[in-house]
MINU-897402 format. One record per residue (C-alpha): residue number from 1; residue in one letter; x, y, z. Coordinates in pm, 1 decimal. Layout:
MINU-897402
{n=NUM&res=a&X=X&Y=Y&Z=Z}
...
***
This chain:
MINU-897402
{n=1&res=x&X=-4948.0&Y=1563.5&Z=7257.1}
{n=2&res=x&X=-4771.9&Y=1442.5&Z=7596.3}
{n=3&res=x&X=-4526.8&Y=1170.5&Z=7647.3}
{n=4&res=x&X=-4480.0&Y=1086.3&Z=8015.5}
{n=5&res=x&X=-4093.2&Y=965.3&Z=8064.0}
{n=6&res=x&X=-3956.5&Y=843.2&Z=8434.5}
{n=7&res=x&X=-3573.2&Y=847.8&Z=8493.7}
{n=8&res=x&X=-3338.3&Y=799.5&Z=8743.1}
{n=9&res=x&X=-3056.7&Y=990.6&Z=8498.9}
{n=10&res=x&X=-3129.9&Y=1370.8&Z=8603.3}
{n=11&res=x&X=-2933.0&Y=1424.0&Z=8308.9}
{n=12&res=x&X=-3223.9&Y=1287.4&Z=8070.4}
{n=13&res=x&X=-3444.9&Y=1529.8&Z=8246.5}
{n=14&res=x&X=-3282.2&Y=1824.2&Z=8071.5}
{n=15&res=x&X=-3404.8&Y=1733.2&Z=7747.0}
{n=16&res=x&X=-3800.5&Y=1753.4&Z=7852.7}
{n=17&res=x&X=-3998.4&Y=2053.7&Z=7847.4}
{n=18&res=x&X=-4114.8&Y=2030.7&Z=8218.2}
{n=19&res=x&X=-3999.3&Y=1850.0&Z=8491.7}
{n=20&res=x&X=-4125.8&Y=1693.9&Z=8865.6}
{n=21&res=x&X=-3918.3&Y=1597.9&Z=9093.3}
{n=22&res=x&X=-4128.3&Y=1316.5&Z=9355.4}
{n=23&res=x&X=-4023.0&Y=1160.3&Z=9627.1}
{n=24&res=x&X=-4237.9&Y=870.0&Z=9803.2}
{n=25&res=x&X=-4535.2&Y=993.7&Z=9558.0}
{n=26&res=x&X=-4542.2&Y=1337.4&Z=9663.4}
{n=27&res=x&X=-4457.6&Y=1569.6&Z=9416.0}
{n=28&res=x&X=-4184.7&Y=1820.7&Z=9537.2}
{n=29&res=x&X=-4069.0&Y=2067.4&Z=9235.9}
{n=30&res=x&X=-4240.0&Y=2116.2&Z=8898.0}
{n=31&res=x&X=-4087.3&Y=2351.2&Z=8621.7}
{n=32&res=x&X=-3857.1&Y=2433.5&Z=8361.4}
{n=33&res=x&X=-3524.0&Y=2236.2&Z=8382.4}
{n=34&res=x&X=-3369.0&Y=2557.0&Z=8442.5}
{n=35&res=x&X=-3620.7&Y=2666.3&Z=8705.3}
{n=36&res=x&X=-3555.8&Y=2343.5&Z=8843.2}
{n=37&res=x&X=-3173.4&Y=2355.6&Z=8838.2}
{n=38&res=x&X=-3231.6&Y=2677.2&Z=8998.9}
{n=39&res=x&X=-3299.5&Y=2513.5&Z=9299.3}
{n=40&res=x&X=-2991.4&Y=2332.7&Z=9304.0}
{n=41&res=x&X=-2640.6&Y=2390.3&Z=9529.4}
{n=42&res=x&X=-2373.9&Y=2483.1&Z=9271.1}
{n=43&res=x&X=-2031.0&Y=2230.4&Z=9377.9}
{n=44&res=x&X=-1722.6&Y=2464.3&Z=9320.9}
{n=45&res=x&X=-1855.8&Y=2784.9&Z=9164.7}
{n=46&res=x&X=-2031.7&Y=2610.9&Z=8922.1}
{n=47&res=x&X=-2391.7&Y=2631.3&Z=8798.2}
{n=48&res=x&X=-2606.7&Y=2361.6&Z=8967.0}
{n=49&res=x&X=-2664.2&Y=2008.5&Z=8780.1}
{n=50&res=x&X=-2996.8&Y=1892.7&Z=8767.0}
{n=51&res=x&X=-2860.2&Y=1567.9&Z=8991.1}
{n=52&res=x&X=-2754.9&Y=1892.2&Z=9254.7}
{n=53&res=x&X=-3118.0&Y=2001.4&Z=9219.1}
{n=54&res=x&X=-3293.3&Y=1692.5&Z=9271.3}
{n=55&res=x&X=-3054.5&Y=1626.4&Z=9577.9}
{n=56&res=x&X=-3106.4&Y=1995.4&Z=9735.3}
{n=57&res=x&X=-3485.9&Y=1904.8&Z=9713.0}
{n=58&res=x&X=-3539.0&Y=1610.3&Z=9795.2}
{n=59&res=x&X=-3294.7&Y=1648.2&Z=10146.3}
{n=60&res=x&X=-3473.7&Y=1946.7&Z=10183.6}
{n=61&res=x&X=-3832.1&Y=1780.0&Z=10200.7}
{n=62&res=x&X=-3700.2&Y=1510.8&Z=10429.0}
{n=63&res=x&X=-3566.4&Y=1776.0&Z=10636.1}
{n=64&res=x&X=-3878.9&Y=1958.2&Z=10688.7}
{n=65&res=x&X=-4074.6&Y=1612.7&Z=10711.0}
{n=66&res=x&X=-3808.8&Y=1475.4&Z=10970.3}
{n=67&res=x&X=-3842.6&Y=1825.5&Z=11188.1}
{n=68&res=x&X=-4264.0&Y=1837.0&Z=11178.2}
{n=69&res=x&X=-4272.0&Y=1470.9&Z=11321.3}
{n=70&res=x&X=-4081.2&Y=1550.2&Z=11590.5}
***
């Protein structure tokens, strides 16, 4: 069986099997939460949040959009 669930609380995320991060219907990151906290910037030698994840992707995709328009 699958359940679909949306949220805007990264921390609900870690509780799913796999996750996508999307950003203007594009999906950016699929995985693990782990894999995807992987991804993440730790803050202060710690180990990257899923919230530090999704940000580190999603400015990272805007980044690369924002540089291939111009």
């Amino acid at each position: 069986m699958t359940v679909v669930v949306t949220t805007h609380f990264m921390e609900e995320a870690e509780y799913c099997d796999r996750v996508i991060i999307m950003d203007g219907g594009i999906a950016l990151a699929e995985g693990s939460p782990a894999a995807i906290r992987a991804q993440g910037e730790p803050r202060s030698g710690q180990l990257p949040t899923m919230e530090d994840a999704f940000i580190a992707i999603v400015e990272q995709s805007r980044h690369s959009v924002g540089k291939a328009a111009q």
